[in-house]
N, C-alpha and C positions, 0 to 999 in steps of 0.2 A: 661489274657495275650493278647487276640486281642484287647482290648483297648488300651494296652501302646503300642501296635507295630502301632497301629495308628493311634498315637499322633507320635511317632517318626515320621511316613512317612510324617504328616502333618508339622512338623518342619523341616524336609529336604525340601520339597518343597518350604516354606516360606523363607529358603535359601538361597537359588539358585535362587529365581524370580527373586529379582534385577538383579543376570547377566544377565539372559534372557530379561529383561528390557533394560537392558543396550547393549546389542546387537541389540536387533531390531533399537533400537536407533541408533546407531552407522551404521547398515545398509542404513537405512533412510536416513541418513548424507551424508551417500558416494552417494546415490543417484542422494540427490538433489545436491551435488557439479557435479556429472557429465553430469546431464542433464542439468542445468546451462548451463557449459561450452558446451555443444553440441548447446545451445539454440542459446547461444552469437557466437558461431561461423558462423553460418544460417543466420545470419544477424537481422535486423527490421522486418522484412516483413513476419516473419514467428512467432515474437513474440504476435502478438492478440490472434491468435488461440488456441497458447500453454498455454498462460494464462487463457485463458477459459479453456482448456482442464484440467490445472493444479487445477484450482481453483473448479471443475466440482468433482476433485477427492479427495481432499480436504474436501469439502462438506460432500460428501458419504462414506469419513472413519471417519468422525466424526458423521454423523450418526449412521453408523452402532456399531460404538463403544459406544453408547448412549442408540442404542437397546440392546447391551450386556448385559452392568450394569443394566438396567433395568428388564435381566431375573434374 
């Protein structure tokens, strides 16, 4: 009996990831649309930094998502 109950739980969750995929996703999006538009409103002048900044963080979640898979 504890094996099929968790196989079921392990197929729920295989489930459901996609939304959870697709939300973070979808979170991410609204982000980067709104930081955009806060960027472009700031002007030029404020744009090197934030690309360094953006591309800094960029980096570091592609990293750490690299050490994830990796455990």
């Amino acid at each position: 009996m504890g094996s099929s109950r968790t196989l079921a739980a392990d197929a729920f969750i295989d489930m459901i990831m996609p939304f959870g995929q697709f939300l973070i996703g979808t979170l991410v999006l609204v982000t980067l649309v709104v930081s955009i538009r806060r960027l472009l409103a700031r002007g030029p002048s404020r744009m090197g930094g934030a690309m360094l900044l953006s591309g800094g963080a960029v980096i570091g979640l592609a990293l750490v998502g690299y050490l994830v898979q990796l455990l």
